[in-house]
C-alpha positions as CSV (number, residue, x, y, z in Angstrom):
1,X,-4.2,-35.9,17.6
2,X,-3.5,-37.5,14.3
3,X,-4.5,-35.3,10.9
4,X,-3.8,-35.2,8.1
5,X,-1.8,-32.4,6.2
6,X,-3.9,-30.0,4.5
7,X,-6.1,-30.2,8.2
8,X,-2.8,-29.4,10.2
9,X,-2.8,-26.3,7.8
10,X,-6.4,-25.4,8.6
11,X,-5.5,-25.9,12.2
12,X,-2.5,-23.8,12.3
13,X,-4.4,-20.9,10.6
14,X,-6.7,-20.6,13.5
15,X,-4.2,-20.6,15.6
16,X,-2.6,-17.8,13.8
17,X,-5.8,-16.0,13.7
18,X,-6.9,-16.2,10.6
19,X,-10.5,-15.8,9.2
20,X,-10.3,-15.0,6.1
21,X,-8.3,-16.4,3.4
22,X,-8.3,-15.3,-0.5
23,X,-7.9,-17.4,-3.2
24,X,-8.9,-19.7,-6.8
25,X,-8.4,-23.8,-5.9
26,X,-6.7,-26.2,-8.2
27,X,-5.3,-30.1,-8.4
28,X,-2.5,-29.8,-6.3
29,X,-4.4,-27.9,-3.6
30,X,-7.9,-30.1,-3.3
31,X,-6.8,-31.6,0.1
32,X,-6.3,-28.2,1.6
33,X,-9.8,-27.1,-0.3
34,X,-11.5,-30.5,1.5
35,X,-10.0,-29.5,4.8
36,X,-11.8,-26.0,4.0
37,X,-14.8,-27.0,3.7
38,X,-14.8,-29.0,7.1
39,X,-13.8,-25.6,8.7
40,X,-15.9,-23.4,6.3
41,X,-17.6,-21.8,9.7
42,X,-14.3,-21.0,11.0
43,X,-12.2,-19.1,8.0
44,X,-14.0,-17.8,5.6
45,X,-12.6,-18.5,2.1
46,X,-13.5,-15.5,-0.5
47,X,-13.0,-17.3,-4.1
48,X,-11.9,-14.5,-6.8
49,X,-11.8,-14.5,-10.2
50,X,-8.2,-14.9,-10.8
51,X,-5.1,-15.7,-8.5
52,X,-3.8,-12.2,-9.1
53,X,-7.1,-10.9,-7.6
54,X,-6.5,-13.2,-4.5
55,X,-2.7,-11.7,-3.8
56,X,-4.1,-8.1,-4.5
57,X,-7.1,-8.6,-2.2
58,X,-5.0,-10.2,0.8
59,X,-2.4,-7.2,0.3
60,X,-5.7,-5.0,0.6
61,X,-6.9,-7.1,3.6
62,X,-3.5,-6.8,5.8
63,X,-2.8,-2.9,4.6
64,X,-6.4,-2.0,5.7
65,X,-6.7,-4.4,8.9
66,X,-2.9,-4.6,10.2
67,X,-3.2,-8.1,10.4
68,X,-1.7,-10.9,7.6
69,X,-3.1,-11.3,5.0
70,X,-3.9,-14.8,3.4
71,X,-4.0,-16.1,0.1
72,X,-4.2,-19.7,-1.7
73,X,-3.5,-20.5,-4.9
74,X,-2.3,-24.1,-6.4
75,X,0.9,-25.0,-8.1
76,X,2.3,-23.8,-12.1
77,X,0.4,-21.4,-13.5
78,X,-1.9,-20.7,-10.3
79,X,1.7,-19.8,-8.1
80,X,2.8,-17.9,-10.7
81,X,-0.3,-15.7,-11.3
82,X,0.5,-14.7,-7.5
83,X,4.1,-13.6,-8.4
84,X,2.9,-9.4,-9.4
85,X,0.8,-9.4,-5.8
86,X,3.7,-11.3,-3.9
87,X,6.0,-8.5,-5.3
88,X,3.7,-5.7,-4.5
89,X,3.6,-7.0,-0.9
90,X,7.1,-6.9,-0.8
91,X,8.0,-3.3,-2.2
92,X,5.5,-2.2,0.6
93,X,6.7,-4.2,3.8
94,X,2.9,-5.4,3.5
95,X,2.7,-8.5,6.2
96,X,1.3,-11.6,3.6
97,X,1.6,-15.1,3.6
98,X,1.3,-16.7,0.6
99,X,-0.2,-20.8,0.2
100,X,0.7,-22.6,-2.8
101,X,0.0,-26.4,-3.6
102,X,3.1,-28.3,-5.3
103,X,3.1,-31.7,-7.3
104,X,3.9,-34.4,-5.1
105,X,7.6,-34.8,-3.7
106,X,7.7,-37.8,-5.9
107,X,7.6,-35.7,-9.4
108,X,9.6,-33.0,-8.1
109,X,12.5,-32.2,-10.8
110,X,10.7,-33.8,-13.6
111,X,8.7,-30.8,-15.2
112,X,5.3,-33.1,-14.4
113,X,2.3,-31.4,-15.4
114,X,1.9,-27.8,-13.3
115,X,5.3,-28.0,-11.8
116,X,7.5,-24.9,-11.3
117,X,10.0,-23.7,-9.3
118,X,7.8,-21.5,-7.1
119,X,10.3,-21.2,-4.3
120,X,13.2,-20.0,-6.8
121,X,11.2,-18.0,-8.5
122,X,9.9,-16.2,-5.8
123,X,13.2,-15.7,-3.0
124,X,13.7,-12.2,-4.4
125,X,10.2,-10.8,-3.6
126,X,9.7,-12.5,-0.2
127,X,11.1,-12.3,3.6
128,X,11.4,-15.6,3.2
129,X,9.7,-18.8,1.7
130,X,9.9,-22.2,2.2
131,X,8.9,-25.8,0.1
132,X,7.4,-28.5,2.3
133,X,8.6,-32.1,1.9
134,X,7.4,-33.5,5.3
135,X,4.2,-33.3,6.8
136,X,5.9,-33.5,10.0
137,X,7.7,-29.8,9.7
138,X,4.9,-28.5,8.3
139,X,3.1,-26.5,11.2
140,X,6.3,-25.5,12.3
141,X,6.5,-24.3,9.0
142,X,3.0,-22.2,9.6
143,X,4.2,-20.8,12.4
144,X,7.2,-19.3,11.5
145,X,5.8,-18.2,8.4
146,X,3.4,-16.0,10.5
147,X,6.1,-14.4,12.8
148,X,8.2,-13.9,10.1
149,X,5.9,-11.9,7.7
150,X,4.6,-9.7,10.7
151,X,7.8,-9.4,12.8
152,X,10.4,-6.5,12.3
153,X,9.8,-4.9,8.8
154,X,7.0,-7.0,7.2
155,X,6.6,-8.8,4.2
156,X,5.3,-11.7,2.5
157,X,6.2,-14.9,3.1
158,X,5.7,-18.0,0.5
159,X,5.0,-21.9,1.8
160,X,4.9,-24.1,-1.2
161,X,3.0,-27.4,0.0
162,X,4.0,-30.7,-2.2
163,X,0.6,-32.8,-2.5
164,X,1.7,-35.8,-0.9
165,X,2.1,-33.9,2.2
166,X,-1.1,-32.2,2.6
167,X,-2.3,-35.8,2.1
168,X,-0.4,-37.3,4.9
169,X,-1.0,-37.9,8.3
170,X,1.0,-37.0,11.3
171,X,0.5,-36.3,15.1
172,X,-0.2,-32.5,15.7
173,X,-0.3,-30.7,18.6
174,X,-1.7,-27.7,18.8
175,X,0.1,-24.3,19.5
176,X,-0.2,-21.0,21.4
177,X,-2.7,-19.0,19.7
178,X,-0.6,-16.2,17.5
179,X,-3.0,-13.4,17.7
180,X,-3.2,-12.2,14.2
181,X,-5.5,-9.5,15.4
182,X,-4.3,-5.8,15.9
183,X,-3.7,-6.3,19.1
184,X,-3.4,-3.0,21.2
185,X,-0.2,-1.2,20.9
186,X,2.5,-2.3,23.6
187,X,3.8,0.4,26.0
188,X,7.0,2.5,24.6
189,X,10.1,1.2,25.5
190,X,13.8,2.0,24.9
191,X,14.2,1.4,21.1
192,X,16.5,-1.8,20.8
193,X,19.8,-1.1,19.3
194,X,19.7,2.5,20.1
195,X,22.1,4.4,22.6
196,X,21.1,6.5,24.5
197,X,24.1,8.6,23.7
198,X,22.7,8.5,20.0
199,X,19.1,9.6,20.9
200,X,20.9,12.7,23.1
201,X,22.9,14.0,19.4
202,X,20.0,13.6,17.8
203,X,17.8,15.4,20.1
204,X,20.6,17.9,20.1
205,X,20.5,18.2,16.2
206,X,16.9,19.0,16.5
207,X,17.2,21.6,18.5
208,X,19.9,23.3,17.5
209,X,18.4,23.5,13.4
210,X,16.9,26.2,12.0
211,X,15.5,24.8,9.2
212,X,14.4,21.0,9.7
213,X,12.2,19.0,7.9
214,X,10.6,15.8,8.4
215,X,9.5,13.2,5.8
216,X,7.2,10.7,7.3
217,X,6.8,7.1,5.3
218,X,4.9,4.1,5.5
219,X,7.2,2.8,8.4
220,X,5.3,4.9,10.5
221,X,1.9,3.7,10.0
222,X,3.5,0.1,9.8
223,X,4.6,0.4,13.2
224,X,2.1,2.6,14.7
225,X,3.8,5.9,15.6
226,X,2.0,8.4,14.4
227,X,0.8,9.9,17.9
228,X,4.5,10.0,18.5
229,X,5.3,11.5,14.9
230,X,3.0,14.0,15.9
231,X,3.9,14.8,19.4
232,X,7.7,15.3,17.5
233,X,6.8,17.2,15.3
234,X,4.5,19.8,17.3
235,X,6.8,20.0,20.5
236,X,9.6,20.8,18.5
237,X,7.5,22.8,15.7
238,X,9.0,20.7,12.5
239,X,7.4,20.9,8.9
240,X,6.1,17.6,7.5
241,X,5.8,15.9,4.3
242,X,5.3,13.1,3.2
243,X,5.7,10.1,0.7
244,X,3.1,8.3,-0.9
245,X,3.0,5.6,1.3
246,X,3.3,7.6,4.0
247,X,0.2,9.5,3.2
248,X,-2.1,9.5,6.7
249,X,0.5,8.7,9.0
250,X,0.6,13.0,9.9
251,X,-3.1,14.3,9.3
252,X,-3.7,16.0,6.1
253,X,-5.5,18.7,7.8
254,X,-2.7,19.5,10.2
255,X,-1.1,23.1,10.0
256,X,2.7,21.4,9.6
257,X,1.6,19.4,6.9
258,X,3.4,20.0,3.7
259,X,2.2,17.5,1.3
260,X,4.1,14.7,-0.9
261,X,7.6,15.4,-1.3
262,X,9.6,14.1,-4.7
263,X,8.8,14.1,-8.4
264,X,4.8,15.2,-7.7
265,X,5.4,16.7,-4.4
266,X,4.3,19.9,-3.9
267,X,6.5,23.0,-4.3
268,X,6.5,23.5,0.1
269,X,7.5,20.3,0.6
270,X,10.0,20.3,-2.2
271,X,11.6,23.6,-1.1
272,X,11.9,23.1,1.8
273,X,14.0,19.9,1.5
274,X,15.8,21.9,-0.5
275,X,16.5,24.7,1.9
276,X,16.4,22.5,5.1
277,X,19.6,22.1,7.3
278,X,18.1,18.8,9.4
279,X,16.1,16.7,7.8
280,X,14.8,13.8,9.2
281,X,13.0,10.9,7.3
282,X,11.4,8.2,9.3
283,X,10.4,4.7,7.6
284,X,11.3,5.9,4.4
285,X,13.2,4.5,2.0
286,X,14.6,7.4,-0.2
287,X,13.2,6.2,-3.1
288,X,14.4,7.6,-6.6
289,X,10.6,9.1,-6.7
290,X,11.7,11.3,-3.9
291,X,15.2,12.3,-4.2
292,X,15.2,12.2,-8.1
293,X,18.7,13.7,-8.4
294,X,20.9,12.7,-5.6
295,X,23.9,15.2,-5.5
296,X,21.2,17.8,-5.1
297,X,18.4,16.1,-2.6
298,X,18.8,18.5,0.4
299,X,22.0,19.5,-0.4
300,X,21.7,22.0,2.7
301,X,21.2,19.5,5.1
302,X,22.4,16.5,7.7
303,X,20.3,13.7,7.0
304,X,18.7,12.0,9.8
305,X,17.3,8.5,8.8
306,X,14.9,6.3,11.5
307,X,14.2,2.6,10.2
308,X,13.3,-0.4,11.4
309,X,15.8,-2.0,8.6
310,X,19.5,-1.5,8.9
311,X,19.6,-2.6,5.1
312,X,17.5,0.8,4.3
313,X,19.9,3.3,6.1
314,X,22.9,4.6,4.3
315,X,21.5,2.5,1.3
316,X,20.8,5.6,-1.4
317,X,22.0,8.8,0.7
318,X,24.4,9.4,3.2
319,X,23.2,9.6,6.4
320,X,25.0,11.6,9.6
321,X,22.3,10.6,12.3
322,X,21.2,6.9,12.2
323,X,18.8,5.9,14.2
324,X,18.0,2.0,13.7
325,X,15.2,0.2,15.5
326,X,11.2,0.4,16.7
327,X,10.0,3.6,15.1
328,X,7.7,4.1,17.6
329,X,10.2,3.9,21.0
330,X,12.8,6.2,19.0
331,X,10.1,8.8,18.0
332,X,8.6,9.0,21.8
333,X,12.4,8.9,23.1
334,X,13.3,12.2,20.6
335,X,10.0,14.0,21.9
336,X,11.0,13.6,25.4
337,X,14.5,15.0,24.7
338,X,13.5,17.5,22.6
339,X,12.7,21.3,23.4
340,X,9.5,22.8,23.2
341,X,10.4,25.6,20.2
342,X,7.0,28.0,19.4
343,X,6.2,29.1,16.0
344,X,9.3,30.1,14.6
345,X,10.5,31.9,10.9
346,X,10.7,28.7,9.3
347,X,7.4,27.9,10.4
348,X,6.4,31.7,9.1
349,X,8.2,30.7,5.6
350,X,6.5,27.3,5.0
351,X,3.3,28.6,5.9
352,X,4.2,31.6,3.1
353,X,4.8,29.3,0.9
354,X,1.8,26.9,1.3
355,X,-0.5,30.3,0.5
356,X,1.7,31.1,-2.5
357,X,1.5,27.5,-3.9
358,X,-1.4,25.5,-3.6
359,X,-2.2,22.5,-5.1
360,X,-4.2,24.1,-8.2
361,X,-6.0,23.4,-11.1
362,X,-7.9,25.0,-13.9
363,X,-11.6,24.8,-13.7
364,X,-13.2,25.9,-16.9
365,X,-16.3,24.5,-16.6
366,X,-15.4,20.6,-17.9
367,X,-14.9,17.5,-15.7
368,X,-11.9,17.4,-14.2
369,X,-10.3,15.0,-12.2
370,X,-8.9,16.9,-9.3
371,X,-12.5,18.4,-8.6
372,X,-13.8,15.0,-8.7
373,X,-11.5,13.7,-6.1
374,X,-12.2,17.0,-4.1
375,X,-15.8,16.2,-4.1
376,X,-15.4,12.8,-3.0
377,X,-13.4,14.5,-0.1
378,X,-16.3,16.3,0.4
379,X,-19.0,14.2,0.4
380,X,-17.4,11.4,2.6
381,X,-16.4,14.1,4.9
382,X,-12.2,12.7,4.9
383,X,-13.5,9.5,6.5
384,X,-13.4,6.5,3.5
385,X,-10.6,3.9,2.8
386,X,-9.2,4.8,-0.6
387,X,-7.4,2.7,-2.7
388,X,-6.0,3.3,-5.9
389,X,-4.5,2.1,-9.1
390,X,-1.3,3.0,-11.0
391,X,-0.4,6.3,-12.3
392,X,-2.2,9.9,-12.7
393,X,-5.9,8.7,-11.4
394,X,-3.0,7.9,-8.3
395,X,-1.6,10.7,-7.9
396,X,-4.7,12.6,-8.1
397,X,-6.3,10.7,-4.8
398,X,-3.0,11.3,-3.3
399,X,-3.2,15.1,-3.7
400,X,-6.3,16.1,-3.5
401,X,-7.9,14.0,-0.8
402,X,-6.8,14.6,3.1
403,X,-5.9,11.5,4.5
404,X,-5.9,12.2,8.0
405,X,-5.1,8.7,10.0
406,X,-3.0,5.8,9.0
407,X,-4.3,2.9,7.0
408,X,-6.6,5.2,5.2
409,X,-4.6,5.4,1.7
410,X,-4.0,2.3,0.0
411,X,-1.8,1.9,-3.5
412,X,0.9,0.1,-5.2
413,X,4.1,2.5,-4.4
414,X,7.0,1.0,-4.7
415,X,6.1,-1.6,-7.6
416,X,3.3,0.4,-9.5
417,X,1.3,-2.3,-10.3
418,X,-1.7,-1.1,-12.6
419,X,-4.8,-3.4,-12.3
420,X,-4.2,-3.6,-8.4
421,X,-7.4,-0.9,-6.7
422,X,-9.9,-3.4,-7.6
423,X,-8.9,-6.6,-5.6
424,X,-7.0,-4.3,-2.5
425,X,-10.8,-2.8,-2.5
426,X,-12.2,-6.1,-2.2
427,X,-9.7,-7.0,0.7
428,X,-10.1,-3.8,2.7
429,X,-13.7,-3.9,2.4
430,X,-13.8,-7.8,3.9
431,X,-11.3,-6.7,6.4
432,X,-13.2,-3.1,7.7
433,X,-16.6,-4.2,6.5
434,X,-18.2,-1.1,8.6
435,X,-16.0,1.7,6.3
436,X,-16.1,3.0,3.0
437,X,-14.2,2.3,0.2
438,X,-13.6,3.9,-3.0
439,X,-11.1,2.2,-5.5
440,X,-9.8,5.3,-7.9
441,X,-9.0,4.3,-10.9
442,X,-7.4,5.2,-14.5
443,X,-9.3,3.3,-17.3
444,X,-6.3,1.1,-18.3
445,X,-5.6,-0.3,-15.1
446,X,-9.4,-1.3,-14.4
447,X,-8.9,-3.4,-17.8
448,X,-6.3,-5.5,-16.4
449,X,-8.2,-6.8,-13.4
450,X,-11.9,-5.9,-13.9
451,X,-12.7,-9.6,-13.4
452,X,-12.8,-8.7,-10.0
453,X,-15.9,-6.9,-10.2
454,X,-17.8,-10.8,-10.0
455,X,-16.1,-11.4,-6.5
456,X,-17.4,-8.3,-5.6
457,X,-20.7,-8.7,-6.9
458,X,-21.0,-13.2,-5.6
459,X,-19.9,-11.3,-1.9
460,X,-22.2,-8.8,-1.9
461,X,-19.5,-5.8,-1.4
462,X,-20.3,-2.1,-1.9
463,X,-17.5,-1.1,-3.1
464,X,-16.7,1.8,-5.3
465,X,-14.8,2.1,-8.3
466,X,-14.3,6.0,-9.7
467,X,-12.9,5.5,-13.3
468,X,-11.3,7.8,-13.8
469,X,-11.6,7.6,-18.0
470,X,-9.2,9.6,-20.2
471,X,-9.4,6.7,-22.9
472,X,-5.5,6.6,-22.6
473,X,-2.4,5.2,-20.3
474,X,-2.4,9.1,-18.7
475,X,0.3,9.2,-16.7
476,X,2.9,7.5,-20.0
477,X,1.1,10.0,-22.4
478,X,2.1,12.7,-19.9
479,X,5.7,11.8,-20.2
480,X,5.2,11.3,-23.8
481,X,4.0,14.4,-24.3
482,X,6.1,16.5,-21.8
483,X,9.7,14.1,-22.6
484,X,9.4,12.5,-25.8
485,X,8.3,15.4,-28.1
486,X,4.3,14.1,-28.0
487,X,5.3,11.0,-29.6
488,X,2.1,9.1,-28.7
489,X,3.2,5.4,-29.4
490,X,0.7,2.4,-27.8
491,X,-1.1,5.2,-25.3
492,X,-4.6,5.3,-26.7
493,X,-6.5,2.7,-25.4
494,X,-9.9,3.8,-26.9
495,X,-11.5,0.7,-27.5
496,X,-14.8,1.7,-27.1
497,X,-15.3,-0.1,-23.9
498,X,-18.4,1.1,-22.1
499,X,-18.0,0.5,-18.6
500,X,-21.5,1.0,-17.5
501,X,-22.7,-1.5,-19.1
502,X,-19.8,-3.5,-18.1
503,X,-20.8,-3.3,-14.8
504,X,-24.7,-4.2,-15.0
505,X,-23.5,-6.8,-17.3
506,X,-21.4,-8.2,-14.3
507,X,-24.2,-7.2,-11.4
508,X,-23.0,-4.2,-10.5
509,X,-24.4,-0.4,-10.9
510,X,-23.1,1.2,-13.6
511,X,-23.3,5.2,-13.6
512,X,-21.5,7.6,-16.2
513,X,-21.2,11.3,-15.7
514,X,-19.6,13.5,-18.2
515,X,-20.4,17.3,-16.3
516,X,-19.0,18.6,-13.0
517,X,-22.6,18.7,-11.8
518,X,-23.7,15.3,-12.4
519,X,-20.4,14.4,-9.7
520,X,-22.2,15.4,-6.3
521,X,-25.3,12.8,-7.2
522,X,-23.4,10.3,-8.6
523,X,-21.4,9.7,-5.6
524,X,-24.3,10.3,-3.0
525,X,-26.0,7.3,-5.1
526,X,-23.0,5.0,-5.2
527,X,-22.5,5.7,-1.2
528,X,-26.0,4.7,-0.8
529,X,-26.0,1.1,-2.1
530,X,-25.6,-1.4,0.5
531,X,-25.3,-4.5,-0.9
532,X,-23.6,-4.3,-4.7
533,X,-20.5,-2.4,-5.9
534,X,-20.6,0.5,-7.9
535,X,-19.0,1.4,-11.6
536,X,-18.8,5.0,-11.3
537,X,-17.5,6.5,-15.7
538,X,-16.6,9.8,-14.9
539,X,-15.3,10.7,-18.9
540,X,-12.4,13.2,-18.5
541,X,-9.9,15.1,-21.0
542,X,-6.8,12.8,-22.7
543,X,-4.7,15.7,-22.2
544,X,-5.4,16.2,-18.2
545,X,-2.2,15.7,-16.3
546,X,-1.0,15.9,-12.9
547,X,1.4,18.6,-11.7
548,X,4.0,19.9,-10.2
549,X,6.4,16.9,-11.5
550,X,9.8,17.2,-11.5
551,X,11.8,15.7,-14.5
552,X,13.9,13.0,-14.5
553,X,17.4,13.7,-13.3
554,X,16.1,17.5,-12.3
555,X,16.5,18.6,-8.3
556,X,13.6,18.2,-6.8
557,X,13.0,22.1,-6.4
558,X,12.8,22.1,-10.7
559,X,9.0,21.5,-10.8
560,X,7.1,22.2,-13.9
561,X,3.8,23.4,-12.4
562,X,1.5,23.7,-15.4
């Protein structure tokens, strides 16, 4: 059949799956936005309040869903505005294709009017991207964007579309259905790439440690493994931690679990890296947030590394077992290999530990922010989608809610972008419309994108914001405070903002609480409403910070704990 450009596009989205798509139209893409509209019962498009928003709330969608997200956004300043999402996506391996209209093939080169080098711009940040010059490659420009972004170690993928060609006509024949759906897990098969030979040393390494440690990262979640992770890790009786994108991939409530590991890991987890002699990190990418000072990361130990990327192992540590392909068909091959090993004294020292240093905080009768995420715990009973934004109100969630299954914790790790909860919210909540969500949030980083509280109010969406206000940038005051001899320069952000009436003045509910017991209420109201988000001001103390950390350059067993 003959179509036109922009309705090839359309086509090829179904085809991949796609129902949802997120995004703010433009000049260059009004074709694609008219072939839209013919297929408006088919994808649904969710229009947000700025670009930014739309990358955000398609990272959101695919983190929460497991399928790709989607978003549009035309060419200049409208591609550009989708660089920090684009970027997030990628620090995170979170699948994402990215749409962007271009000026027309005939003005490429001549800096006409919205023109910019999206493609350039953007190669760093993606798997891959591509420009389109010729309606005729187009789909099968679709269609590897798709398998790329969700094959192997996802990522986003950009397709910048000139006008001309979403205007054009050219035959199209229709493809095989892509399945962007979470379709059910395949069965467990030999890892590619891996010898046998190497799965029998490692196996062997396990068994033969006294000490060993696992650290669990978002690669596990990613690909799905965290029966396996935890059929490992009971058979052959191995502590777990781990990092923040890792969080839910090993419950929270399980009686191996250590916590995070790494500058605000907990002192178990910390220690014992320290004193392991295996230890075994699977899809993670020792960060510099978790080995801090490298001559001292787990200086005890043989490092065991399992990754999907090849790029990833050997990259920041050395490693003496690597084991390099599906997470899932290594971990199930390891816990067949592996001996069953009953509780043992390393399991009698971590669990020491654990009772000597709990997560802990001083409650003295004012509103504090650990006890507010403990309540939430509480009250949802573990079982809401979380998202975050950037910096203490982050690390908070991450350490004083159980996540207890994957896909449950969402947040900006390896970028840190502030101003991201809002519009992942608004994604996870269009892609699991049946769960909770609560975005928490420090009071600077809901400035930067609190535009977003009008999608959420035009679609209806209960979601939650917790603000978590300290009328500063907590987490930088922290440092100042702690590193820079309480030098407070550009920190206090008390502008007098009042975010309830923010939020009614946007559509929303507005609710402020300033006393531990106006919490309980507060969030039994907000989980009530059914058809309108939720501002939720809970006013907290400047000075609040989040501990243990571990200073820069310091072994990761240096916390500071209060």
């Amino acid at each position: 059949m003959r179509l036109t450009g922009a309705e090839i596009l359309i086509e090829c989205l179904k085809e991949q799956g796609v129902d949802t798509v997120f995004g703010f139209p433009g000049g260059a893409v009004l074709n694609i936005y008219d072939a839209l509209y013919k297929a408006q019962g088919e994808i649904r498009h969710i229009l947000t309040s700025h670009e930014q928003g739309a990358a955000h709330a398609a990272d959101g969608y695919a983190r929460a869903t497991g399928r790709t997200g989607v978003c549009i956004a035309t060419s200049g300043p409208g591609a550009t505005n989708l660089v920090t999402g684009i970027a997030t996506a990628y620090m995170d391996s979170v699948p994402m294709v990215a749409i962007t209209g271009q000026v027309a093939t005939t003005l490429l080169g001549k800096d006409s009017f919205q023109e910019v080098d999206i493609t350039g711009i953007t190669m760093p940040i993606t798997k891959h991207n591509y420009i389109v010059k010729d309606v005729n490659k187009l789909a099968d420009t679709v269609r590897q964007a798709f398998r790329i972004a969700s094959s192997g170690r996802p990522g986003p993928v950009l397709i910048d579309i000139c006008k001309d060609v979403t205007a054009a006509c050219a035959d199209h024949e229709p493809g095989k259905p892509g399945g962007n759906g979470t379709a059910p897990l395949k069965p467990v098969e030999a890892p590619t790439g891996v010898k046998g030979s190497q799965l029998d040393e490692a196996a062997a390494a396990i068994d033969s440690a006294q000490r060993p440690v696992i650290l669990s990262g978002g690669g596990v979640s990613i690909s799905g493994a965290t029966a396996e992770l935890q059929m490992l890790a009971e058979k052959a009786g191995i502590p777990v931690a781990t990092t923040l994108m890792g969080l839910g991939s090993f419950p929270g409530t399980h009686r191996l679990f250590m916590g995070l590991v790494g500058m605000h890991g907990t002192r178990t987890s910390n220690m014992a890296v320290s004193e392991a002699d295996l230890f075994i990190a699977i899809g993670a990418r020792f960060s510099d947030r978790v080995i801090s000072n490298v001559s001292r990361f787990a200086p005890n130990a043989r490092i065991m590394h399992i990754d999907i990327d090849p790029a990833e192992v050997g990259k920041n540590i050395t490693v003496h077992y690597p084991l390099v392909g599906d997470i899932r068909g290594i971990l199930k091959q390891l816990a067949d290999r592996v001996k069953n090993r009953g509780y043992t004294d390393w399991n009698r020292k971590t669990d020491e530990w654990k009772e000597l240093y709990p997560l802990k905080y001083e409650a003295n009768g004012t509103l504090k922010p650990q006890y507010i995420v403990e309540r939430l715990y509480e009250i949802t009973k573990g079982d809401a989608i979380i998202t975050t934004e950037v910096g203490q109100n982050q690390l908070w969630a991450a350490q004083y809610y159980k996540f207890t299954r994957p896909r449950q914790f969402i947040s900006s790790g390896g970028l840190g972008t502030m101003g991201y909860g809002l519009g992942a919210s608004i994604g996870a909540k269009i892609g699991k419309p049946e769960a909770k969500v609560i975005n928490i949030a420090g009071d600077g980083s809901f400035r930067m994108n609190c535009n977003e509280l009008a999608t959420a109010v035009e679609y209806r969406l209960p979601v939650i914001i917790a603000i978590l206000n300290n009328r500063v940038l907590g987490m930088v005051r922290q440092w100042q405070q702690l590193f820079y001899g309480g030098r407070y320069s550009a920190t206090t952000i008390d502008r007098g903002t009042d975010f309830v009436a923010l939020a009614e003045a946007y559509g929303a509910v507005g609710i402020r609480v300033t006393r531990p017991e106006e919490v309980d209420a507060a969030f039994e109201r907000a989980l009530a409403s059914t058809d309108r988000p939720v501002v939720i001001d809970f006013e907290i103390d400047k000075d609040e910070k989040v501990f243990p950390i571990v200073p820069p350059g310091a072994p990761i067993d240096e916390l500071i704990e209060e």
